[in-house]
N, C-alpha and C positions, 0 to 999 in steps of 0.2 A: 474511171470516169464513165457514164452513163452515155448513151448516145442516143442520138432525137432523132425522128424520121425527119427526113425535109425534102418535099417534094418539090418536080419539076413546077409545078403551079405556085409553089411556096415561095418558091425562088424567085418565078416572072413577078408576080404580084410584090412582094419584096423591094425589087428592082424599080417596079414602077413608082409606087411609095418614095422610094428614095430618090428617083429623079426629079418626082414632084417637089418633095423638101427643098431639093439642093436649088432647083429652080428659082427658087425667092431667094437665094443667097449669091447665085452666081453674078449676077450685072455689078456685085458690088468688087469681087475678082474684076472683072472687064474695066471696071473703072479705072483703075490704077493698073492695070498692065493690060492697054487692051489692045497689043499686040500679042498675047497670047496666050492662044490656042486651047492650052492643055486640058485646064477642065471640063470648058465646053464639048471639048470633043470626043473626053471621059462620058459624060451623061449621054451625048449623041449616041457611045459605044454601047452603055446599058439601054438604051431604046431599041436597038442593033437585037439584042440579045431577048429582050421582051418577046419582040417579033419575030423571032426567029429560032427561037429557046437554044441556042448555044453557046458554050461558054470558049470561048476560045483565047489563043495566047494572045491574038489583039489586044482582045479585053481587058486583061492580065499589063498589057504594055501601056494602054491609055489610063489605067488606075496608076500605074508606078509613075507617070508622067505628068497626072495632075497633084502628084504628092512631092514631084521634084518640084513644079511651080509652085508649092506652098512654104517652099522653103527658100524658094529665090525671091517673093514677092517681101518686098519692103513696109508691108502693114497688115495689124494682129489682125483686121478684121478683111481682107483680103489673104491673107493665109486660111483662116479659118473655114471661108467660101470653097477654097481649092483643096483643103484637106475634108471639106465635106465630099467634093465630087470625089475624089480619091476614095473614101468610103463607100459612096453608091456606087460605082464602078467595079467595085470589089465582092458587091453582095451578093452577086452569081457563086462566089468561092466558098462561103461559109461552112464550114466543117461541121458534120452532126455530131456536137460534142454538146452536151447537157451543162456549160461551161461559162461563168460571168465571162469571158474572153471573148468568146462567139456573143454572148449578150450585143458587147461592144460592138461588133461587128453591122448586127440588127438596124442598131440604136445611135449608131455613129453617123449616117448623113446627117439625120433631122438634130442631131446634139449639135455638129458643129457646123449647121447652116444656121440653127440659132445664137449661136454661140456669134457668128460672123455679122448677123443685124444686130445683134444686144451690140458689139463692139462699134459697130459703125453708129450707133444712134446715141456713143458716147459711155458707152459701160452704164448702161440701162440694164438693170435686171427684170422689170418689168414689161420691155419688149423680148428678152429671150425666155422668160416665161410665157407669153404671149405664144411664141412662136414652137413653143412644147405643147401648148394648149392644143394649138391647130392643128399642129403636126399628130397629135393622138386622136382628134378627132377626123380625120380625114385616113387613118390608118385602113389598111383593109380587114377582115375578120382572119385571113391568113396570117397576116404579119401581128397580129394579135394574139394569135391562137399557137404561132412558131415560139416566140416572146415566154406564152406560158409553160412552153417544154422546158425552158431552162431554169435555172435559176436564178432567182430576183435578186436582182443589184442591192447593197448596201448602201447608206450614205456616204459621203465620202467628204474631204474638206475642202477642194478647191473649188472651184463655180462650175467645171468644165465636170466632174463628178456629181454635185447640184443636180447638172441640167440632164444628166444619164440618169442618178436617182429617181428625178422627177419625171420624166418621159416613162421608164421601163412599169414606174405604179401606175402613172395614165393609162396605160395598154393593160394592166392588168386588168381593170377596172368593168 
């Protein structure tokens, strides 16, 4: 397997991206469990790291912690919210692997923060295309230019592969 350069700037800028994403998708987590904590304070962790360019085991513990909330919350589009932050928490780790897997890694906040408004506005495919739309346009030229070290996603058949397909050509573009 081929491996990508990915720079410390590639990573912040990355990071920031993804908090932005996750951003529009977190209040809808908050609604329905908003005693807690975990995601938010996942994203809080990657601002953490923006600022301060380190990757540390916090980091590492507030992503595994907004991914146990995604599994304890009681609704698809509240899970969805919190397996986004769990993704942007995570994008400091990204292995330089030329690898649809790491794609996933990229592409995984802004997939399942959309993923979490489409579900809340009632399994609206139109708002989580919407919300790919934005999310490619508001990308940075690094997270665009990291994207095109790898290799481009295939189609796939479920919605939640849809919304990766559609996002990773957007950044192509």
């Amino acid at each position: 397997m081929d491996e990508v350069t990915i720079s410390e700037e590639d990573r912040r800028q990355l990071a920031l991206w993804a908090a932005a994403c996750v951003e529009r998708a977190l209040p809808l987590f908050e609604l329905k469990a908003p005693s807690d904590p975990r995601p938010r304070e996942a994203i809080d962790g990657i601002r953490v790291f923006v600022d301060e360019g380190k990757r540390t085991a916090k980091l590492r513990s507030l992503a595994w912690a907004a991914h146990a909330a995604a599994r304890e919350v009681d609704d698809p589009a509240a899970t969805a919210a919190a397996r986004a932050a769990c993704h942007a928490a995570a994008t400091p780790y990204i292995h330089p692997l030329a690898s649809p897997h790491q794609s996933k890694h990229v592409l995984g906040p802004a997939v399942y923060g959309a993923l979490a408004r489409e579900l809340a506005a009632g399994d609206a495919p139109v708002v989580g295309d919407e919300e790919i739309r934005r999310a490619a346009e508001h990308a940075p030229p690094e997270v665009r230019a990291l994207l095109r070290r790898m290799p481009a996603r295939k189609p796939g058949r479920s919605r939640l592969d849809s919304l990766y397909y559609d996002l990773d050509a957007a950044l192509r573009r």
